[in-house]
C-alpha positions in Angstrom: 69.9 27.5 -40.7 69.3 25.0 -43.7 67.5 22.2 -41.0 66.3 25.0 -38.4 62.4 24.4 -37.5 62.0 27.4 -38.8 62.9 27.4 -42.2 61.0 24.0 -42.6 57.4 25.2 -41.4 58.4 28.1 -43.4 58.5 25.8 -46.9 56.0 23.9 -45.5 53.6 26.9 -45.7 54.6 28.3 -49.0 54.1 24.5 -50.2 51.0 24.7 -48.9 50.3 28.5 -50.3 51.6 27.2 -53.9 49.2 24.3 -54.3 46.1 25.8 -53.2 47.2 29.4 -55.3 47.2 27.0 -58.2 43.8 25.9 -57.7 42.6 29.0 -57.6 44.2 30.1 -60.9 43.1 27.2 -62.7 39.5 27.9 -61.5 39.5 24.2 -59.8 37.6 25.7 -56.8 37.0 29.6 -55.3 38.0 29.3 -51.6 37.8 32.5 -49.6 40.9 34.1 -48.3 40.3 33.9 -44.5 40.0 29.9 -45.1 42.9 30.3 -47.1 45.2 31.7 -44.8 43.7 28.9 -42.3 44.5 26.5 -44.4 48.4 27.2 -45.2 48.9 28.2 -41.6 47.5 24.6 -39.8 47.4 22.1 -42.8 45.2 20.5 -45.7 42.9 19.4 -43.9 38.6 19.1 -44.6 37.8 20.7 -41.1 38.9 24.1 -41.5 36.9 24.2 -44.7 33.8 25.9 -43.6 30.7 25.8 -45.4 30.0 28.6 -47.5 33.7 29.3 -47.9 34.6 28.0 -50.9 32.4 26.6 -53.9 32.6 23.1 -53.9 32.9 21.2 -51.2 35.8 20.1 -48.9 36.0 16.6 -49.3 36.3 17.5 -53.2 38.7 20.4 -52.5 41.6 18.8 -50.2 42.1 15.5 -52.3 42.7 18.0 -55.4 45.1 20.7 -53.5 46.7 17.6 -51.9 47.6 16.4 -55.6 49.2 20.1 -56.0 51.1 19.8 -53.1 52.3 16.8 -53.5 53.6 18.1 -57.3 55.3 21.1 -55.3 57.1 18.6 -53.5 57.8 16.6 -56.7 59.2 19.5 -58.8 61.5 20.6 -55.9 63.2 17.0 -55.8 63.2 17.4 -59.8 64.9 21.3 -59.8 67.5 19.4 -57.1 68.9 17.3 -59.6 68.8 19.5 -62.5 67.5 16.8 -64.8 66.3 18.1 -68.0 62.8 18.6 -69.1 60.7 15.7 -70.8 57.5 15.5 -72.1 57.3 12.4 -70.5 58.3 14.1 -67.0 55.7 16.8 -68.0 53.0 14.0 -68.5 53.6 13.1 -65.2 53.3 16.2 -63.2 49.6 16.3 -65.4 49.1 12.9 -64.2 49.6 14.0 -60.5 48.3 17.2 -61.0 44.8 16.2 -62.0 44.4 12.8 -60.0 41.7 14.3 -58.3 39.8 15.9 -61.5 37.2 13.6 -63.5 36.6 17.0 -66.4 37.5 20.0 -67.8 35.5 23.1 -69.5 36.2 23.3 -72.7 34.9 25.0 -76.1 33.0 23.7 -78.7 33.4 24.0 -82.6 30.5 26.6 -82.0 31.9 28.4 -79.1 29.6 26.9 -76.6 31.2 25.7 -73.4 31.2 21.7 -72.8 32.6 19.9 -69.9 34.7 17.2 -71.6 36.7 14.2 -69.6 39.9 15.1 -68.6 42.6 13.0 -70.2 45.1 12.4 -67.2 48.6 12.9 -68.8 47.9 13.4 -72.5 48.3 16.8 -74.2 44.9 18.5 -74.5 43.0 18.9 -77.5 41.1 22.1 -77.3 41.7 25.4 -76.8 42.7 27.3 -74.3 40.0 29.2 -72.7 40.8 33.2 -71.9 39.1 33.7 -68.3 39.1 37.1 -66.6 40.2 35.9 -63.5 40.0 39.5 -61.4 39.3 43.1 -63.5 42.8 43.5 -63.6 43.9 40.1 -65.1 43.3 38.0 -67.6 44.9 34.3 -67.8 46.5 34.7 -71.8 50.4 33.4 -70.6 50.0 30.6 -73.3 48.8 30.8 -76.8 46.7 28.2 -78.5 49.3 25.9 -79.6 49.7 22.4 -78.5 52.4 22.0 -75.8 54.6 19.4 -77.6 55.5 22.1 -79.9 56.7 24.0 -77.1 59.2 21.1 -75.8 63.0 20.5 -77.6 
């Protein structure tokens, strides 16, 4: 059962579901959830990105959920091992997770939101900014603390 077809396309897929999910909650891109579906079911790929079904476009979208995927991948070989956590390990996974990303929203000492360069593996320096992702929801599962201070 462990090597059956079956079970692979299976973790293929939920790879695939994972990295563009994360997208999504991160407000990277909005992607509709017909293309969605499309997407986890016959691969990453720019094609099956229609226009109009998503808000940026799909050469900027399938470089970045590639980058998720790829960290999927990544933390599965890391959970194997049962290494233990870094901050250097975590600096990675940034590293990889935002290849693809040149900035980042971010508040001002006013309140106003900037779009400031995204620093590629370094702990961010502004806070966290509360979106209400769906009525129902809204993104507060980390306090404004800097994430060092988090790690033993």
């Amino acid at each position: 059962m462990r090597n059956s077809q079956a079970l692979k396309q299976f973790n293929e897929r939920l790879r695939r579901e994972w990295a563009i999910e994360t997208g999504i909650i991160e407000n990277l891109y909005s992607i509709d959830r017909g293309t969605t579906q499309l997407l986890i079911e016959k691969g990453i790929r720019e094609e099956l990105i229609a226009h109009g079904s998503s808000d940026k476009p799909a050469e900027q979208i399938v470089p970045i959920i590639r980058d998720q995927e790829e960290v999927v991948e990544g933390l599965f070989d890391f959970i194997s091992q049962k290494r233990a956590l870094s901050t250097s390990y975590l600096k990675q996974l940034h590293q990889a997770l935002t290849r693809h990303q040149l900035i980042v929203e971010a508040k001002d000492s006013l309140g106003q939101l900037i779009e400031i360069p995204l620093l590629h593996g370094e702990w961010k320096s502004f806070p966290t900014i509360q979106q209400n992702l769906t009525k129902a929801f809204t993104n507060s599962a980390r306090p404004n603390r800097p994430l060092q201070k988090w790690i033993a």
